[in-house]
C-alpha positions in Angstrom: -53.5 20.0 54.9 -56.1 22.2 53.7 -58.7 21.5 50.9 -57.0 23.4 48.6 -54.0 21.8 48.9 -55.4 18.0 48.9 -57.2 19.4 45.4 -53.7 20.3 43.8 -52.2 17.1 45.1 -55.7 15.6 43.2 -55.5 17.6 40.1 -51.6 16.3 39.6 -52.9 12.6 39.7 -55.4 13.7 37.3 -53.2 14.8 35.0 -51.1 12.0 34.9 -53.9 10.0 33.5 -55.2 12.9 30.6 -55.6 11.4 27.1 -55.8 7.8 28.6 -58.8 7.6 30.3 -61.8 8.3 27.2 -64.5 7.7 27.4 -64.6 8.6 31.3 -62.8 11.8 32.2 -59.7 11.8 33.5 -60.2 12.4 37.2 -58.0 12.6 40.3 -58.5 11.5 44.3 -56.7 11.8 47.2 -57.4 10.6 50.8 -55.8 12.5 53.8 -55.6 13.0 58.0 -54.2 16.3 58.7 -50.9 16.3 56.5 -50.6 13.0 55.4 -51.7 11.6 52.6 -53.3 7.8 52.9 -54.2 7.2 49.2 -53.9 8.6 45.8 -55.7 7.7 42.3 -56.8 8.8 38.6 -59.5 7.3 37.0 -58.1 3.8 34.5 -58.7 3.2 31.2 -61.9 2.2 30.4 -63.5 -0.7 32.4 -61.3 0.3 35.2 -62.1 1.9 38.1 -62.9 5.7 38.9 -60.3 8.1 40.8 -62.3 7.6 43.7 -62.4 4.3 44.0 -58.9 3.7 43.2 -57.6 5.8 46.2 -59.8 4.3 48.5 -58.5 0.9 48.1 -54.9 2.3 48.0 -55.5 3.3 51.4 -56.9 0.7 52.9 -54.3 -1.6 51.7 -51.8 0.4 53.0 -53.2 1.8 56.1 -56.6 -0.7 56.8 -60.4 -0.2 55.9 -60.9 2.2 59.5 -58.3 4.6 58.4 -60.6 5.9 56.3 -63.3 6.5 59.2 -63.1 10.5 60.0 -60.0 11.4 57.2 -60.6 14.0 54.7 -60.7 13.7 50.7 -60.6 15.4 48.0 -61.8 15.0 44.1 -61.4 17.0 41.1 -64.7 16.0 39.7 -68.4 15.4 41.3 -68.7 11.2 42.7 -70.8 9.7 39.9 -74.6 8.6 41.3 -75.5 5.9 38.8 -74.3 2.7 37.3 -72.7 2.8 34.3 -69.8 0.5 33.5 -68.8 0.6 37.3 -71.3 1.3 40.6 -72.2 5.1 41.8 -68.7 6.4 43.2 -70.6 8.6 45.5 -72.3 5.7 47.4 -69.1 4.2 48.1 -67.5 7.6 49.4 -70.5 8.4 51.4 -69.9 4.5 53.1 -66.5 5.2 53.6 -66.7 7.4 56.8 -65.7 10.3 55.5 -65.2 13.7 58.0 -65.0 16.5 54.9 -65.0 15.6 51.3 -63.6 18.2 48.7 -65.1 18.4 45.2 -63.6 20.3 42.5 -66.8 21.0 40.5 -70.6 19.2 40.3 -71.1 17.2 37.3 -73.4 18.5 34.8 -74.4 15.3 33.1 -78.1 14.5 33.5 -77.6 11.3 35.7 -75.1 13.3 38.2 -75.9 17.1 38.4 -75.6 17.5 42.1 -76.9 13.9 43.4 -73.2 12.8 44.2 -72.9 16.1 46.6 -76.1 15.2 48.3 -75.5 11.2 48.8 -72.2 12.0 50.3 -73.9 15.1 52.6 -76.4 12.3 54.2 -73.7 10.6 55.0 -72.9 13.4 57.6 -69.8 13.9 55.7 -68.7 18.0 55.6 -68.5 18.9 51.5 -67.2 21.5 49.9 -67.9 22.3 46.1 -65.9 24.4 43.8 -62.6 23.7 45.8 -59.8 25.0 43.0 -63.3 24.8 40.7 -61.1 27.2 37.6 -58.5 24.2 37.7 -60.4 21.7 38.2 -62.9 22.5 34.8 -59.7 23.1 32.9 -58.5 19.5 33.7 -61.8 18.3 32.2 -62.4 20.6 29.4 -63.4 18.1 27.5 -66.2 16.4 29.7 -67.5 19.2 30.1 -67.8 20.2 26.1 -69.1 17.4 25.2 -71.7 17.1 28.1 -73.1 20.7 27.3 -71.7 21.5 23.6 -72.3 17.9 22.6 -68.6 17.5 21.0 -65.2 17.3 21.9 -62.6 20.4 23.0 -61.1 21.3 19.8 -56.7 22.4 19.8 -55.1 22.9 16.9 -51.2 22.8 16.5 -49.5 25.0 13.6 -45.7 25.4 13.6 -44.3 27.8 11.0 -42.1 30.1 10.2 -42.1 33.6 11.5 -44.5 34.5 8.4 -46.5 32.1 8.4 -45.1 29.3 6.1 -45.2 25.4 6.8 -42.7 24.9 3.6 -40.7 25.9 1.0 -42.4 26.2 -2.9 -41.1 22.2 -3.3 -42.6 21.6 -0.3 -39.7 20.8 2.2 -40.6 21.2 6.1 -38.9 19.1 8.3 -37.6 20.4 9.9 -38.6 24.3 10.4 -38.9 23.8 14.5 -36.2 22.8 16.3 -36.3 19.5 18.5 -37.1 21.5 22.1 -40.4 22.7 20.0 -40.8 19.3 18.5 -41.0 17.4 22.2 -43.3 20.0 23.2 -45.4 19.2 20.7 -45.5 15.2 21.9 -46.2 16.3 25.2 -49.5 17.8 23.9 -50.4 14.8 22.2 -49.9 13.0 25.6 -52.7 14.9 27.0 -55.2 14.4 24.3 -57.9 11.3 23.8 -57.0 12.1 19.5 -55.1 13.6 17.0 -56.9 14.7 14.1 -55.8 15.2 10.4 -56.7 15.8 7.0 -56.2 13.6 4.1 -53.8 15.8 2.2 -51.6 15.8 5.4 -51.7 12.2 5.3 -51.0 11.8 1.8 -47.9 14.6 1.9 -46.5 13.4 4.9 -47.6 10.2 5.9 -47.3 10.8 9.5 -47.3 8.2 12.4 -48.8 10.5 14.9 -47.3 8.8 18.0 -46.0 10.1 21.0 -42.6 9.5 21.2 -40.3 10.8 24.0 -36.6 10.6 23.4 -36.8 8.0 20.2 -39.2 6.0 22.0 -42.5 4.8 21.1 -44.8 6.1 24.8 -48.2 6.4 23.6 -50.5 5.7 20.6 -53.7 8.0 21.3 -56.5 7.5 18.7 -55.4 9.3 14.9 -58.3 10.1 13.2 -58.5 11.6 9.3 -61.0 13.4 8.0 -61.4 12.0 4.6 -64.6 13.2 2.6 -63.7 10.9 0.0 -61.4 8.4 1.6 -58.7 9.2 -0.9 -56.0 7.7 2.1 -54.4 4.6 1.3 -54.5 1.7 3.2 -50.6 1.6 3.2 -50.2 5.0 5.2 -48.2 4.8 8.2 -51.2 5.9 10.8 -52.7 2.5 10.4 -49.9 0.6 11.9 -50.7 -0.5 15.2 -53.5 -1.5 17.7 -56.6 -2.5 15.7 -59.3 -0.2 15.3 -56.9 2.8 16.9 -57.0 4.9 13.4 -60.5 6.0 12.5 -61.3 7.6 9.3 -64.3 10.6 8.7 -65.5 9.9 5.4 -68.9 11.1 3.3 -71.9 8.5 2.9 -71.2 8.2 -0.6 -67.2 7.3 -0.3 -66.4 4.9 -2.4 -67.3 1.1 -1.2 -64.2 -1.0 -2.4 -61.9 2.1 -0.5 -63.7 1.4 2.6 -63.4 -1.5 3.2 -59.9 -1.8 2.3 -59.3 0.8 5.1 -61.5 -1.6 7.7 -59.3 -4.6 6.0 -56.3 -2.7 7.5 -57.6 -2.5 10.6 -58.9 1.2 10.7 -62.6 2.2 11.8 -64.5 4.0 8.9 -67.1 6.6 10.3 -69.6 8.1 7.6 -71.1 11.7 8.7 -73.0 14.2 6.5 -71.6 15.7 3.9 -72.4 18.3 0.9 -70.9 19.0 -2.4 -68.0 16.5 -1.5 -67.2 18.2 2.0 -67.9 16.8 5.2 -70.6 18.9 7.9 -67.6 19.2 10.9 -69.8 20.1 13.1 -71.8 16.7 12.5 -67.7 15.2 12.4 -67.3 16.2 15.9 -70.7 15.1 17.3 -69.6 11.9 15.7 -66.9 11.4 17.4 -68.4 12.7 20.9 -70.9 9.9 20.9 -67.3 7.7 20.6 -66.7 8.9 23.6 -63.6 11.5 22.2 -63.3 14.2 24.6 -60.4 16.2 23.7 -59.1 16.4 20.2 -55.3 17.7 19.0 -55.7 19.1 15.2 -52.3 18.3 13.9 -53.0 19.4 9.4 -53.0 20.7 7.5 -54.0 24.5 6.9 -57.1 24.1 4.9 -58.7 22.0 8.2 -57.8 24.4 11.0 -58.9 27.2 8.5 -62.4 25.3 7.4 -62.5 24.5 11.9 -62.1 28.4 12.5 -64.4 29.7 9.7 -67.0 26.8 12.0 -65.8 28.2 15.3 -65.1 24.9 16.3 -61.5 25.6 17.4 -61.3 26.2 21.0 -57.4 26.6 21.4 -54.8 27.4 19.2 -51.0 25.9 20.0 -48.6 27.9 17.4 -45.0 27.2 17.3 -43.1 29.6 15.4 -39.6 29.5 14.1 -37.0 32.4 13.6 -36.9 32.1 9.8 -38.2 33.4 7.0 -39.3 31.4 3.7 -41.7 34.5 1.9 -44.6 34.2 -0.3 -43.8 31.2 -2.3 -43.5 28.7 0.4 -46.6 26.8 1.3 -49.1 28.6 4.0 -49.7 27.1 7.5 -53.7 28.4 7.4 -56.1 28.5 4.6 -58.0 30.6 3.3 -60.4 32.4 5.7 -62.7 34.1 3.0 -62.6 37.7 4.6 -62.8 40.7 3.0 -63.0 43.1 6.1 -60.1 43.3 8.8 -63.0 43.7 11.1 -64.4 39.9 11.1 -60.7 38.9 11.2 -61.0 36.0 14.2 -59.1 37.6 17.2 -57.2 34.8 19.8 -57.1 36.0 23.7 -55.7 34.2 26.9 -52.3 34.4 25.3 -49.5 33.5 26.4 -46.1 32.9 24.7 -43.1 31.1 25.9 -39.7 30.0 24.5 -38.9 26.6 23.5 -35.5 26.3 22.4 -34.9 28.9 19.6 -38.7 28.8 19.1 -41.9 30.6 20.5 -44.8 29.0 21.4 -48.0 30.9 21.6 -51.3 29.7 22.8 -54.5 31.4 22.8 -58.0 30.8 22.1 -60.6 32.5 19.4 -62.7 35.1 21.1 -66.0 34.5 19.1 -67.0 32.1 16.3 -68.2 34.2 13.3 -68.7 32.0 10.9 -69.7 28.0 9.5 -67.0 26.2 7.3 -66.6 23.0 5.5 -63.6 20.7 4.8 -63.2 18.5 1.9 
């Protein structure tokens, strides 16, 4: 088996695990001699152990602790070289015997940077860095924004009509995708630490934001509502659940009694700078970086993802649009982007479009950030 091949068998184990791993990023490992594979792993939740570790012991409990002596292996991201809530990965692999190690990319953070890579060379181990590297930085897109941007990767979902309308003038939407569309859109929060609304999509719709598959309940990632003025009630649906997994943005000068009926429910109320009643996102996201949110899915409404763009703070758009028409009455799926020249129009590239169902899905990512914007 070559490297590359060992890194894609890597990169599928890591991606298993996306959206459940935060604050650690969601890593993959495999362990091989020639074609066969000894061990796979992802990194586990938090407290649990890293990819690398994980496949290690799954081959030596299948195959015994010298199998590993002289076999090959292969990692999406860098061994760690320091303690953290677990020992340095990269002291364990360089124990292990290794003959070559594959490493998808080095870790930037400050306590890594390239001392995994050497622990595991003095081992006398043959490494390789930047094995499938393009993949293997996509997998952890979010690490690596919040290691050198210093907040979390930013997608935003819309799903609309074919111009551009979320719902009628008496505000009926459900539903304008079909249910192909709507299942695509629950495997994206899958793959996501949080999903991220605004407090008039909370109050409109009063979503669960779940991840459902087939009826079922799968996965509850963190929801989190930017709420200026905490004007949510306690009673909305997005509260239900595991303690603490609903967190709430809100201005330093919300109202007192409205917090802590939110924390009474169960939900974590985060203050961050604000102005004039709107909250600073760019101070929102650093926020929840240093909460260890990595990845974050922007779910509503328009006047967010308009407020994120006008910040160029949206790093990939997910638009779902339907085959109908609704016209200039029905409710708009983006707010307003204050231009007044075509020419500072934000422009998306990297497209691609598919079909789901009788829907399209288009994905594509702004070009440049032009301008700052706030929410309220």
């Amino acid at each position: 088996m070559t490297p590359e091949a060992a890194m894609r068998l890597a990169l599928a184990q890591a991606r298993r695990v996306s959206g459940r791993t935060f604050p650690n990023p969601p890593v993959g490992a495999v362990v091989y001699r020639g074609d066969r594979v000894l061990g796979r792993g992802a990194t586990g939740p938090v407290g649990g152990a890293h990819a690398e570790i994980v496949a290690m012991e799954r081959a030596t409990a299948k195959h015994g602790a010298r199998a590993l002596r002289g076999a090959s292996f292969a990692v999406t991201l860098e061994p760690c070289a320091h303690v953290g809530r677990t020992g340095p990965c990269a002291e364990r692999v360089a124990r292990a015997g290794f003959a070559r190690v594959a490493v998808g990319h080095v870790d930037p953070h400050p306590k890594v940077g390239g001392r995994g890579v050497r622990r595991v060379r003095r081992s006398g181990a043959r490494v390789d860095v930047g094995v499938l590297e393009a993949e293997c930085r996509e997998q952890h897109r979010g690490f690596l924004s919040v290691v050198n941007r210093r907040r979390p990767f930013v997608g935003v979902k819309l799903a609309s009509t074919l111009d551009g309308r979320i719902a009628t003038s008496r505000g009926e939407s459900r539903w304008i995708t079909g249910p192909e569309a709507r299942a695509a859109v629950h495997r994206l929060r899958a793959r996501v630490d949080a999903l991220v609304v605004g407090s008039a999509t909370v109050l409109a719709d009063d979503p669960r934001l779940t991840v459902r598959r087939g009826g079922r309940l799968v996965h509850r990632p963190i929801r989190v509502v930017v709420d200026a003025q905490l004007r949510v009630p306690p009673t909305a649906r997005l509260f239900a659940g595991d303690p603490h997994s609903a967190w709430v943005l809100c201005g330093a000068r919300a109202p007192a009694s409205r917090r802590r009926a939110l924390e009474g429910r169960g939900a974590r109320v985060l203050p961050v700078a604000s102005r004039g009643g709107h909250l600073d996102l760019r101070a929102a996201l650093r926020c929840l970086a240093k909460e260890g949110l990595s990845e974050l899915l922007v779910e509503g409404g328009g006047g967010l993802a308009a407020a994120l763009l006008r910040a160029g703070l949206i790093d990939e758009f997910h638009w779902f649009v339907a085959p109908r028409l609704i016209g200039a009455d029905g409710l708009p799926a983006l707010g307003a982007l204050g231009l007044s020249r075509l020419a500072r129009a934000p422009e998306l590239e990297e497209l691609r479009v598919r079909r789901v169902g009788r829907d399209l899905h288009v994905v594509g990512r702004p070009v440049v950030a032009r301008a700052r914007g706030r929410v309220r």
